[in-house]
N, C-alpha and C positions, 0 to 999 in steps of 0.2 A: 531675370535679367531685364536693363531697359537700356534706352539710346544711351549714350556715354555723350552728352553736350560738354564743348568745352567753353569758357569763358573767351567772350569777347570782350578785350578791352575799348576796341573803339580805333584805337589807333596804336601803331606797334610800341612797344616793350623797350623805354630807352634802358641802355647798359651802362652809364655812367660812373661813375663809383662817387663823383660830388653829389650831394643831396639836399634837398631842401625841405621845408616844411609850412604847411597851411589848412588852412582851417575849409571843413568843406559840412557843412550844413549842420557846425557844430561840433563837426567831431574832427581832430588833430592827424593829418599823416603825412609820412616822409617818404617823399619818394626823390626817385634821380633827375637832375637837373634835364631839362629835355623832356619831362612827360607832360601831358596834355592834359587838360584840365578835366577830361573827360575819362581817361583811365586812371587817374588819380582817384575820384569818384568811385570807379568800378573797384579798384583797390581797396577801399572799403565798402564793398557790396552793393552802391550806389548804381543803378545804370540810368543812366541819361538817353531816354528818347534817342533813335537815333535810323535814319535809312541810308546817308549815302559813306557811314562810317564803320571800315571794320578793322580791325588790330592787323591783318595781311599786307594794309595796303594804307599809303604814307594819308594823310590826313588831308580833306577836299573843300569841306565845307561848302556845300552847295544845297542841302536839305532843308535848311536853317529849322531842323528840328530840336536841336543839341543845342537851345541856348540857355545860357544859365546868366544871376544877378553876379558881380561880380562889388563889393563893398570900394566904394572909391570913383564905380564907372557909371556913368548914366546910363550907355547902350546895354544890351544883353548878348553879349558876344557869344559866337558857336564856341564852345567847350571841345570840339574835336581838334580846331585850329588855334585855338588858347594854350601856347604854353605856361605851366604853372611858376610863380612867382613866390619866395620868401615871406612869408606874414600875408599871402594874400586869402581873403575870407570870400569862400564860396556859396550860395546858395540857389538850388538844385531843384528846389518846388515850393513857385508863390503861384497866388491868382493870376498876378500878370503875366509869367512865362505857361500856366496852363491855359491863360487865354491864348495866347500867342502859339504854343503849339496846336493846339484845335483850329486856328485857323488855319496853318498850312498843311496838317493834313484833310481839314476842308479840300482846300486847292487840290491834293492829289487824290482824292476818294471822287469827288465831281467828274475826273476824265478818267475811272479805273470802271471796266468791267467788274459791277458785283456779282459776280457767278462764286461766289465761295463755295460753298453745297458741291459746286461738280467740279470746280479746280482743282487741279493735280499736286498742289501746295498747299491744299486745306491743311490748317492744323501744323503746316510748316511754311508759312510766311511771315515774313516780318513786319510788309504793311499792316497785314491783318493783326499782329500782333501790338505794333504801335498805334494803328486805332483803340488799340482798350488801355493800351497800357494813360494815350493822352485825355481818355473819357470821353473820346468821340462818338454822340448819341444822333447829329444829325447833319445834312449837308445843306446850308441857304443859296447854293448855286446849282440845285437840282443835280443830275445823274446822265444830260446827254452827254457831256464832255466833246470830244472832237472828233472829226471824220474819221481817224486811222483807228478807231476802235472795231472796225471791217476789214482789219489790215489782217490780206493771208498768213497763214502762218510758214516756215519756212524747213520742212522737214526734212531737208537735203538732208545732213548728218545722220548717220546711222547711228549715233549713241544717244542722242539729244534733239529738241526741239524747242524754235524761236517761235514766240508767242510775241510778236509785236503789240498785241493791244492792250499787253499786262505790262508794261513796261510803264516804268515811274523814271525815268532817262537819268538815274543816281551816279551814270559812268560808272559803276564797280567795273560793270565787265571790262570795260575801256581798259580802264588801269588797270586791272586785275591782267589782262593781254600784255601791257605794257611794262609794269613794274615788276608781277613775279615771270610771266614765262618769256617776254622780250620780244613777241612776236610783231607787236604794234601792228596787228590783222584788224582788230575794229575801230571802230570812230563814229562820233553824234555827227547826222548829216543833221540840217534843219534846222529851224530858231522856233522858238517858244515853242504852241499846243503842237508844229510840224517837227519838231526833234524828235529822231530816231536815232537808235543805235542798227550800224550796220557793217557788213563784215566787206567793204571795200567797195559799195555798190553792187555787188552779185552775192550771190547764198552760201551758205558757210561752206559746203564740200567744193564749190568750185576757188572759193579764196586761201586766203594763204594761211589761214587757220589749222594750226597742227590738233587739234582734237585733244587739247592736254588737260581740259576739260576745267580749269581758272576761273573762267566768267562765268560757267555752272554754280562753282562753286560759291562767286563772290552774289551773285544774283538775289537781291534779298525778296523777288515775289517769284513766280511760275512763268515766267518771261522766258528762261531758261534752263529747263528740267530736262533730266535725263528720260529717256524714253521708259527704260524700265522701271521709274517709277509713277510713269503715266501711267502704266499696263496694269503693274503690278499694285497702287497702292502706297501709302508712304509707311516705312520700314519701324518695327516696334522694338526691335535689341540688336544691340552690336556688338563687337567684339574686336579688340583690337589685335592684328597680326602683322606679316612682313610679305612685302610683295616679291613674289617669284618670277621676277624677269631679268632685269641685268643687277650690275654690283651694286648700282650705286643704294638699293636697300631699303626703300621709300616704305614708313609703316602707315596704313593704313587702318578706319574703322571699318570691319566687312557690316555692311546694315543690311540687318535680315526682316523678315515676318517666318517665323518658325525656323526650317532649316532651309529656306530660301533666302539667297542674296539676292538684294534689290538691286545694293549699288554700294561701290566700294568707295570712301571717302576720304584722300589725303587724312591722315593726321599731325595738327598743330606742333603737338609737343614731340613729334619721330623727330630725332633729332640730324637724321642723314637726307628730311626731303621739307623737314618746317612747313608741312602745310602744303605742298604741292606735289604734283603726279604729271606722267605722260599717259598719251591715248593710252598705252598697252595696261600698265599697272591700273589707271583710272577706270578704263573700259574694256579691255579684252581679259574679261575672266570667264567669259560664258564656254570657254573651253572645258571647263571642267565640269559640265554637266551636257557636253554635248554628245549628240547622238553614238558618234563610233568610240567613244568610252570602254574600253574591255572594263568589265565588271564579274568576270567568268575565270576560273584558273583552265587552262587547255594543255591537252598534250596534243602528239602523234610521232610515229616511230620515224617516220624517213620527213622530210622539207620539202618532198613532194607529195605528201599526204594531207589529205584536209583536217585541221582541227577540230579535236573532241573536248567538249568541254564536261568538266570535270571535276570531284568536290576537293579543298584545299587539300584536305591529306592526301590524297593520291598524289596531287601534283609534287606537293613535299616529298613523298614517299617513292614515285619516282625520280626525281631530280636526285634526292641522296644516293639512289639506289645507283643510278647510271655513275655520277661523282667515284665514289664507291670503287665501283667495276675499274672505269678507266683507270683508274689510280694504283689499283692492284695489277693490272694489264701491262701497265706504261710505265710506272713508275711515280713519286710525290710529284714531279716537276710537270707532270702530262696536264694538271688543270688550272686555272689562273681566274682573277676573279677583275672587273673594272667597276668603281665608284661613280658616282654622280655628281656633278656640281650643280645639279636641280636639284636634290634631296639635303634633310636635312642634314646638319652636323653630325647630329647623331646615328641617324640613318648609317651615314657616311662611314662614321668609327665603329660602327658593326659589322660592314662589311670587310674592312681591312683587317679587324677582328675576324672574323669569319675567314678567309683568307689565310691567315699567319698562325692561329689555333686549330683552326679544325680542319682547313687544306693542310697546314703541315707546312707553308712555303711562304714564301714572298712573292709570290707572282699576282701583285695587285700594284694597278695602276689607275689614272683617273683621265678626264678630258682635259683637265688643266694642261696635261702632257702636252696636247694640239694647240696651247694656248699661252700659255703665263708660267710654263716651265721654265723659262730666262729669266723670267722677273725673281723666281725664288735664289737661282743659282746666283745671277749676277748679282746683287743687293745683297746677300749671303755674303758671298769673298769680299763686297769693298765694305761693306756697314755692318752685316754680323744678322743682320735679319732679314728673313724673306718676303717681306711685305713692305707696302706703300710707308712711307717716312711721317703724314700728317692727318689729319681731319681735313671736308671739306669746308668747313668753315675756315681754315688757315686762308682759303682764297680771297676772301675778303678784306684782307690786309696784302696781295701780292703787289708790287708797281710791274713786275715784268711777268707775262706768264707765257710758256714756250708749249706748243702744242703739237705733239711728235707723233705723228702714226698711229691719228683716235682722229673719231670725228664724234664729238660730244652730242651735239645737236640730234643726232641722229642715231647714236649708240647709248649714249648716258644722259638722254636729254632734261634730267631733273637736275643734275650736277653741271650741264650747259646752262642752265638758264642762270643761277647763281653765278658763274662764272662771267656770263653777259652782262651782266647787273654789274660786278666789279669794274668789267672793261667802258661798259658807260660813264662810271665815275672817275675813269681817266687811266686805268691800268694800262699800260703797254703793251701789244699781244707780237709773237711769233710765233706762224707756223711752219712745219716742216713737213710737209705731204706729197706724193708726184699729185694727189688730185686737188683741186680746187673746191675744198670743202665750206661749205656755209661761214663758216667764223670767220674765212678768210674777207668778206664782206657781207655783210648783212645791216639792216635797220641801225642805225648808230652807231656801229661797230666795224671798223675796217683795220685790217694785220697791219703792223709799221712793218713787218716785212711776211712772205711769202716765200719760202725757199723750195720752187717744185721740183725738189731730187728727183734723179732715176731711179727706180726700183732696184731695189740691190747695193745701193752708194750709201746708208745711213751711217759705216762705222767709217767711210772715208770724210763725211761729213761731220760727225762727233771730233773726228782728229781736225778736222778744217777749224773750226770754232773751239778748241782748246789751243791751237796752232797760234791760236791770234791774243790770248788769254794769255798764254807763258809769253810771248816775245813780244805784247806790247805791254808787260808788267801789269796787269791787269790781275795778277794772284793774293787775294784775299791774305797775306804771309802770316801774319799774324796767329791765324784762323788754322794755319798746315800746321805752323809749328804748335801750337799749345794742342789740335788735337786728331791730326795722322800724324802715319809713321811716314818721317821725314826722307829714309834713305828710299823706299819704294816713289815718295813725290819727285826726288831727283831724279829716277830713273824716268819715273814719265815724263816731266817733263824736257828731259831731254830728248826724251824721242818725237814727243809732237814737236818741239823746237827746230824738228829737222825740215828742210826746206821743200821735201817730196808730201808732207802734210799740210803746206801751205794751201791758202782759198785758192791760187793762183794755181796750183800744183794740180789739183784735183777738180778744174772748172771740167775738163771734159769727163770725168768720172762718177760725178755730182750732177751735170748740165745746170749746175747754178751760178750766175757770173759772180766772181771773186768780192766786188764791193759788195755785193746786197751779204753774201757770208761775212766778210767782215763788218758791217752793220752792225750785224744780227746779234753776233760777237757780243763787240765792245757795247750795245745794247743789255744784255742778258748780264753781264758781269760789273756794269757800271749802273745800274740804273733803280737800282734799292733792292727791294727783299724782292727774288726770283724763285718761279717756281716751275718745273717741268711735270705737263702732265701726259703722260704717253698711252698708245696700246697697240694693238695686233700686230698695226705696220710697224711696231720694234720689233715685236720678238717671234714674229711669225717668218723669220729668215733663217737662213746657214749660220749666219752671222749674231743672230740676236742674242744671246747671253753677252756677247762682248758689247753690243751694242749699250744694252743695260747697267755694263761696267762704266761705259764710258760715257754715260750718261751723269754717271755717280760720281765720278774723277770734274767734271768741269763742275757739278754741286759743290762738291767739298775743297774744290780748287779757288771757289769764288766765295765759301763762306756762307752758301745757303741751302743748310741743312741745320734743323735743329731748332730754329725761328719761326715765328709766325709768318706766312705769305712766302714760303718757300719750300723746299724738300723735293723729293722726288717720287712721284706718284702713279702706280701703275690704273686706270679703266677697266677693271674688270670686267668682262663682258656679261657671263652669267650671274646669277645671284648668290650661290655659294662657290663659287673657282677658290676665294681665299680660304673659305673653310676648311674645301674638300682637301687644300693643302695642308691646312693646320693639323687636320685629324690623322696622319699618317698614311692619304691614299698614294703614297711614290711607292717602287720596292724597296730603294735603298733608306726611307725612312720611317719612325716612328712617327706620333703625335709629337708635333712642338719642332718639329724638322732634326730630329738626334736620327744618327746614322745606325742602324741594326748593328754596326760591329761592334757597339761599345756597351763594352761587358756589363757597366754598371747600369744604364738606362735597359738593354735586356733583361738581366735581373728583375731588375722592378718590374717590369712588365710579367714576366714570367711567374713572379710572386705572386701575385695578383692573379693570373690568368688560369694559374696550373696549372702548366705546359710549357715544355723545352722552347724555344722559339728558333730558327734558324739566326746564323751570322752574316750570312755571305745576301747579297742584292739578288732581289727575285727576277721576273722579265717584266719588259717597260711593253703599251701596248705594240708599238712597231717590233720590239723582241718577239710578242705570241704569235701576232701576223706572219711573221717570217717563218716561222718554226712550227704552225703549223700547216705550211705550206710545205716544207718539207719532209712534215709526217712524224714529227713527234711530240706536237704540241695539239692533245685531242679535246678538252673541254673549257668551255668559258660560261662566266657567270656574270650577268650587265645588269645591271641597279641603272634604269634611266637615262642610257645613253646610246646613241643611233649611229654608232660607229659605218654604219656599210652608207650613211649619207655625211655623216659630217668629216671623215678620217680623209687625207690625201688618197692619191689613186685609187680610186674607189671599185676598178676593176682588180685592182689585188687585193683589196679588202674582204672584196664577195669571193674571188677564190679562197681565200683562208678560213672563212666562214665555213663556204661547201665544203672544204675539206675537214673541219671539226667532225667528230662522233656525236658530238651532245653539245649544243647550247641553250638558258637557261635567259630568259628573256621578260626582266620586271619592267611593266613601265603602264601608262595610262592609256595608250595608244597601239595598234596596230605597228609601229613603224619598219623602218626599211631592212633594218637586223634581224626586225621578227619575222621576216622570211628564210629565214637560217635556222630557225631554233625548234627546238622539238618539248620546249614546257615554258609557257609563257604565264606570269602570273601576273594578277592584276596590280597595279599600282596605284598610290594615293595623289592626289595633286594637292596645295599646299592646302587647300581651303579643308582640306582632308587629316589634316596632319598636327600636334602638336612636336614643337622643337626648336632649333635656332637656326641661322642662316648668321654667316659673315659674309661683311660687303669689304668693296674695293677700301676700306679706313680702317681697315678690322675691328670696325664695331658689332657686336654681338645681341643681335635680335629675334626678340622670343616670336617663332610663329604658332598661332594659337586655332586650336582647330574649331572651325565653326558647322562644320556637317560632320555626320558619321562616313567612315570610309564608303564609296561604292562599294567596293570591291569585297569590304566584310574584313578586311585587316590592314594596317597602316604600312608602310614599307620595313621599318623596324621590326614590326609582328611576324613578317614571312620572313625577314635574314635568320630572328632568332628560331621562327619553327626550322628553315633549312639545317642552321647549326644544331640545332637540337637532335635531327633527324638524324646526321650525319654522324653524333653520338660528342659533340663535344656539347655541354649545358648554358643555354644563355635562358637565366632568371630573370627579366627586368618586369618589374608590370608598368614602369611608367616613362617616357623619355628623360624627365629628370632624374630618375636614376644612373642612365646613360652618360648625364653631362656631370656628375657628381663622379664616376668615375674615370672619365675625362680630366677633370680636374684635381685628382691624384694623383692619375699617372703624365700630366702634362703644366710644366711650368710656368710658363706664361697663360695657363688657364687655371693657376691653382684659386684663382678670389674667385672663380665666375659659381654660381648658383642659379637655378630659376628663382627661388625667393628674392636676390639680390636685384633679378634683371628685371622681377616684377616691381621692385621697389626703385630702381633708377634709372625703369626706362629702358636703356643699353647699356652694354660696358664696351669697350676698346682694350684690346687684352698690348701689351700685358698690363693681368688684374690678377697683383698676390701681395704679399705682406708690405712689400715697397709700396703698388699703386693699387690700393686696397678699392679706391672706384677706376681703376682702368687709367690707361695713358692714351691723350687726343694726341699727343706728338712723341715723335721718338727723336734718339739719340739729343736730347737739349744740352748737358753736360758733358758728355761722352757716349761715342760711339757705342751697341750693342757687343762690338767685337775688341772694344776697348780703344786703339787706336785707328782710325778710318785707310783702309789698304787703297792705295794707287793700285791701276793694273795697265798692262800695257794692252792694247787693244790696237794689235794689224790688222791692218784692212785685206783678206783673203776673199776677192769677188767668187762670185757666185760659180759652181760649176755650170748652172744653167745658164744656157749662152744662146743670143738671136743667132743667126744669120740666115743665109738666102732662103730657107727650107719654112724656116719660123722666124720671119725678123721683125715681132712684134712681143711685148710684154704686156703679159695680163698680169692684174693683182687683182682682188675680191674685198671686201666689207660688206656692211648694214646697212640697210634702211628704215627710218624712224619707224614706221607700220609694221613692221618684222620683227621676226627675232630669230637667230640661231638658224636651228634647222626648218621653223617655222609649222612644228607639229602644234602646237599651242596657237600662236596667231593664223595661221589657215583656215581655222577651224573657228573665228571669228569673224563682225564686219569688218576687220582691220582688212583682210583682202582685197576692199572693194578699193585702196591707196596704191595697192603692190599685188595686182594680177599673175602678173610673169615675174622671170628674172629677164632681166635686159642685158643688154652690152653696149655700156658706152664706150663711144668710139671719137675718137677728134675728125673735126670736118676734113685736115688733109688727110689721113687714114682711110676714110670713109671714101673719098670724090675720087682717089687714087684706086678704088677696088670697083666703083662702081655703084655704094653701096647708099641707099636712097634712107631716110627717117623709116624704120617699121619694117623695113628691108628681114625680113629672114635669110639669118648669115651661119653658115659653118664655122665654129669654134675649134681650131685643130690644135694638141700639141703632140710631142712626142710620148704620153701615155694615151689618150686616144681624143675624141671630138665629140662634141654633139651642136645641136641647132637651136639658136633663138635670136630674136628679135633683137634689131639693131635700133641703138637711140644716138644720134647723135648730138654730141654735146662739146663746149667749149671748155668743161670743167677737166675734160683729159690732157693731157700735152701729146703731141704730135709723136707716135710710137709705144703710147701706152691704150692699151684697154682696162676696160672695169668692170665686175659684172657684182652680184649678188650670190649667195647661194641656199636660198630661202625655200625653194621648190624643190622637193623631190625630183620633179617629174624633167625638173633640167641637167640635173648631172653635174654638176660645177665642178664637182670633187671630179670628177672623170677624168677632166684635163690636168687636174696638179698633177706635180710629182713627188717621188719617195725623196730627194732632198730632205734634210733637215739642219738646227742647228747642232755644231762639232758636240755640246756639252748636254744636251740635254734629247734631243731626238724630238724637239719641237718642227713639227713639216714646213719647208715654204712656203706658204700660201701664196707669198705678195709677190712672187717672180715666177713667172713660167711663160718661156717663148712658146708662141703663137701664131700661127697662120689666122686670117678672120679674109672668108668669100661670102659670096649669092650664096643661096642654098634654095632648092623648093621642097625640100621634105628632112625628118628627122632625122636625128645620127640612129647607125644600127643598133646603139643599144638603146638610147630612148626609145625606138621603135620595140624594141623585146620590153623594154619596162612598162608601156601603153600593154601591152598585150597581157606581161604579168599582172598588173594592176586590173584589168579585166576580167580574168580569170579571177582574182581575188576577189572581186566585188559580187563576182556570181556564184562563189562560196558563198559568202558572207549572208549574202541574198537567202540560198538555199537553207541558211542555219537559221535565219531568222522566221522564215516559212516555216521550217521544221518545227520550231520553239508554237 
């Protein structure tokens, strides 16, 4: 294998469909009107000299290395800022443009440190590379160049390191900041030999640099290199794969030397990140070779016993065994199994396989449950499918785009920055958040409107902005009648037309004043192709399936759905959520969202399978929790997921734990579950692993495994030894086998293949004999359910209620440095962004308790409390709190509650009354979890000693 280079054109890739044609050093080419003279060239294998020009980033012309003759012109115009011209005749290499290059890489070889030999970019530079490519043999201005060639270096960043004195001031990184991630953090201070590039006058970790690693990338010398390839060396094979952190899917080149990763490098042609990453994807993958790694299969008999570790078979051998027992003991329904939306597709569809064959039940569920279980259901009754409506490239055509209950920047920040980029060129933005998130203002970017709802008011707000839609004739008619069902749009509309869904009606319910809603409104439904993009804060309510519904009713009320720069789009948080749905981890579904009662899709399955299957809906997680607290729900089986830290009430979670007989604990990590469990196996992480992942577009990307498992088998390898064990037979020797039968028994996955996905990249299902490469948009002619369904959507507030006891509301999200339960980024420098979990708090909330910046404050609700650090901020409204819940060791889940929403058993996150005091010490159960976490560590100690 070697590095996998991709082609630089120089300057980006116009799409044009008019084209022209010209002559370039003799030889004839047609490219699209809008290309530069310079990828024209590269088009036909030509590359043109070039340093401050790359295809990522719009065209600068500041190098004057890229000059070319042009037939007609006297000058030698730069070729990266040359658009091409009809019959215009090129030429690309005479005497006079080699003299003329020689001399200004003169100028910049003169003030460049020649240390090539010990630079961390030998052998991947470009100056040094444009020095041979121009035949530069000598410098007539000697080698002192200017004083800043003593200029410290600036090793703040824990990923990377600024070399000021290698720096040739080409702005890549500049722009590279500005035009793909939007942060506009660096700038040239200086004129002439005194221009520097600098990240705000202070050092990259103290400024406002998100670490997404852009100007690394765009950096053509050693100016700007990653740390790990100072350390380690520059990388000799790569492999391309898919990043395992949130939806949005970013595939990346993992660049190795052996089966060491150096450094993982956006890739170009991934068509869900075109070239760019955030810190975590870019930089935090050193998880997966980090120290507390289980790489060992373990048992022990009771959860109060220390682990033994143990060779695979036994651990299979017991795990079947106990399965087994209980099952004869209790009964088929005594054990249950939950999927992962960190593993792959395939993974995924073996466990629910496993599950529904060789449990004999239905009793599998996934974390989507806790997540994006509204997104399936609501989108399902009004549109026919349970996934997101477009690609995210549709954004780039939006005028209006509405931002619901996601904070991109910070959650999906590779899919923020795209979005930034459109709202710079003039998009319209509203948001609808109680917090004041980043989009809401930032660098160039400010909402035309802000709507900071109360927690809990979103489906009285959905009816406020359709309220305004039906009675100020604002209904797309046209657009209802040719493709919903007309008689279900009457009924809605007549019910939001009622005058108790008015802005006006609902201003104390919302706390948003009436005008800025109808704005927002007449905004969103008048103001071109519209698009909503939402997350948690929808569906993480009592309320959210409806919420989702009614999201879909003002889409297909106003005609935007099915178009470019519109639709409705759910954020998915992790990286397989959408998958783990596709492949059949609910109980009441199969693969492809078909309901176990229907005789015909059982069948098939069962044909295939060899085995009876059940009809009836198995238990959802909060069903096992329940029920095994009551004593009849005795074993569970977790594929990768930390239910006792991410699930609501998390002191009912650990009782339902303790109360199991046996559970059955895969994952890569020690975590908080695996305190409960009595056979833990080792698990793969993705660098570990071939297979796929679906993102928030349901595009479908190969992950390609670039080390051998730690652990000695891939997650796949130990489902099918359990099944095996258990005595039902899983044959596969390859995950593509897996997805080959996926795509039998699943329709909108019947075109997909690993050959096909090696050949085009990705596919977006559905991919079958209609959309044989995949669909970037749905419903364009007709709805998935044929006619688009109205629903009515009442606003049923919350049972969770303030008053005197608790009269404050907490809600929870991400922070860019994080992720999730943050077993993965903890375990990285991403820590050194996001130490603790915090609690913001608004200044009147705060000055009314007492409560100082850094204050350690008591977190009460009515499931229990715990203690952490007060941040006060203006980004809250006055009776909301916000916290995080990234840290174990904070408890976050401690305080939700079992809430959920009516349809789907998704927990409230985003609402729970709250007391917030002083505090000078821990809550009592972070005080018992500091102690257990002590005790574990001096196991761990002792096994290591032993070893």
């Amino acid at each position: 294998m070697a590095l996998i280079k991709e082609i630089d054109y120089g300057t980006p890739i116009r799409r044009t469909k008019k084209v022209l044609t010209l002559t370039i050093d003799g030889q004839s080419v047609t490219v699209p009107v809008g290309t530069s003279v310079m990828a024209a060239a590269m088009a036909l294998g030509t590359e043109i000299p070039k340093l401050c020009a790359t295809d990522t980033l719009e065209p600068f012309g500041s190098c004057r290395l890229c000059l070319v003759e042009i037939e007609g012109r006297r000058e030698t115009p730069a070729s990266c800022t040359t658009p091409v011209e009809e019959g215009m005749v090129v030429r690309t290499q005479t005497d006079r443009l080699a003299k003329l290059r020689r001399g200004v890489m003169e100028l910049y070889i003169s003030d460049h440190p020649l240390d090539c030999l010990t630079c961390s970019a030998n052998g991947d530079c470009e100056l040094q590379d444009m020095a041979g490519a121009v035949g530069l043999r000598e410098v007539r201005y000697g080698y002192a160049g200017a004083g800043h060639l003593d200029a410290p270096k600036d090793t703040s960043n824990p990923y990377f390191t600024f070399e000021d004195s290698k720096c040739i001031v080409c702005s890549r990184c500049v722009r590279a900041c500005e035009e793909v991630q939007g942060t506009f953090a660096l700038t040239i201070q200086g004129r002439g030999f005194d221009s520097r590039v600098s990240p705000g006058g202070m050092d990259f970790f103290g400024s406002e640099c998100v670490s997404c690693g852009a100007c690394v990338q765009a950096c053509p010398t050693a100016t700007l290199n990653e740390n790990s390839v100072i350390e380690t060396g520059t990388p000799e094979h790569s492999v391309i794969t898919t990043c395992a952190y949130c939806g949005v899917g970013c595939s990346f080149k993992a660049e190795m030397r052996g089966t060491m990763v150096v450094r993982m490098v956006p890739y170009k042609h991934g068509k869900a990140n075109e070239g760019h990453s955030c810190v975590k994807g870019r930089f935090a993958w050193g998880y997966a070779t980090h120290k507390d790694r289980m790489t060992k299969p373990m048992i022990r008999e009771k959860i109060t016993d220390p682990w033994r570790e143990v060779s695979w078979e036994e651990a299979i051998e017991r795990a079947a065994g106990e399965l087994k027992r209980i099952q004869a003991k209790y009964g088929r329904d005594s054990i249950g199994g939950i999927t992962s939306s960190r593993c792959t597709n395939e993974e995924t569809f073996l466990v629910q396989k496993l599950v529904r064959a060789a449990f004999g039940n239905n009793n599998v569920d996934t974390c989507a449950r806790v997540c994006h279980s509204p997104t399936g259901y609501g989108l399902k009754t009004t549109l026919g499918t349970s996934a997101g409506t477009h690609d995210f490239a549709s954004v780039d055509q939006a005028d209006v785009i509405i931002v619901i209950g996601a904070n991109p920047t910070d959650g999906h920040p590779v899919f923020a920055s795209r979005m930034k980029r459109r709202l710079r060129e003039g998009a319209r933005l509203i948001v609808i958040d109680p917090r004041r998130i980043d989009l809401v203002r930032s660098p160039h970017i400010e909402a035309d409107y802000h709507l900071p709802l109360k927690p809990g008011a979103n489906v009285a707000m959905i009816n406020a902005l359709a309220h305004v839609i039906v009675t100020e004739g604002l209904v797309d008619e046209e657009y209802v009648r040719e493709r919903c069902e007309v008689d279900a749009f009457e009924s809605w509309a007549r019910f939001v037309a009622d005058e108790r869904h008015s802005p006006e009606a609902v201003e104390d319910i919302t706390g948003v004043p009436a005008a800025d809603i109808r704005g927002a409104a007449r905004l969103y439904a008048t103001g071109g192709n519209a698009a909503i993009y939402y997350g948690l804060g929808v569906t993480e309510h009592s309320q959210g399936s409806t919420m989702v519904m009614g999201m879909a009713n003002i889409a297909m009320a106003t005609g935007n759905i099915g178009k470019p720069g519109t639709g409705v789009n759910p954020l998915r948080g992790q990286n397989n959520v959408q998958g783990s749905c596709d492949m059949g981890s609910f109980p009441h579904e199969f693969s492809g969202y078909r309901h176990v009662s229907d005789d015909a899709t059982r069948q098939m399955f069962e044909t295939l399978w060899g085995v009876s299957l059940l009809s009836e809906p198995g238990l959802r997680i909060p069903n096992m929790l329940d029920e095994a607290v009551s004593g009849s729900f005795k074993a569970l089986y977790i594929q990768g997921e930390d239910i006792a830290q991410s699930d609501p009430d998390t002191q009912h979670v650990t009782a339902a734990l303790k109360a199991m007989e046996f559970v059955v604990i895969q994952d890569i990590f020690l975590n908080e579950t695996a305190k409960y469990a009595h056979v833990f196996l080792p698990g793969s992480s993705f660098l570990e692993k071939d297979g796929t992942f679906t993102n928030a577009e349901r595009r479908i990307n190969r992950v390609r495994k670039v080390m051998p498992p730690l652990g000695g088998l891939a997650d796949w390898e130990a489902t099918m030894a359990l099944s095996n064990a258990l005595g039902y037979l899983m044959n596969y020797s390859h995950p593509s086998e897996i997805m080959d039968e996926i795509a039998r028994l699943t329709p909108t996955f019947a075109g997909v293949s690993y050959e096909k996905l090696d050949r085009l990249g990705s596919i977006q299902w559905p991919c079958n004999d209609a959309a044989p490469s995949g669909t970037p948009m749905m419903h364009v002619d007709r709805f998935v359910r044929g006619k688009g369904k109205f629903m009515i959507t009442e606003f049923v507030p919350t049972e969770e209620r303030t008053g005197p006891r608790f009269p404050l509301i907490l809600t929870t999200g991400r922070i860019l440095s994080q992720y999730n339960v943050g077993a993965q980024t903890r375990r990285t420098e991403n820590s050194r962004w996001h130490e603790e979990d915090v609690l913001e708090i608004h200044p009147f909330d705060a000055e009314s308790r007492g409560i100082l910046d850094g204050d350690l404050v008591s977190l009460e609700s009515r499931s229990g409390d715990i203690a952490l650090r007060a941040q006060i901020s203006e980004r809250m409204q006055p009776g909301v709190v916000y916290t995080t819940f990234h840290h174990a060791k904070t408890g976050a889940n401690v305080i939700t509650t079992d809430y959920s929403d009516w349809a789907t058993n998704c927990p409230e996150y985003k609402v729970t009354a709250v007391q917030v005091r002083r505090t000078n010490r821990p809550s009592d159960w972070q005080a018992r979890f500091y102690e257990e976490d002590l005790a574990l560590k001096r196991i761990d100690a002792n096994m290591k000693a032993a070893e």
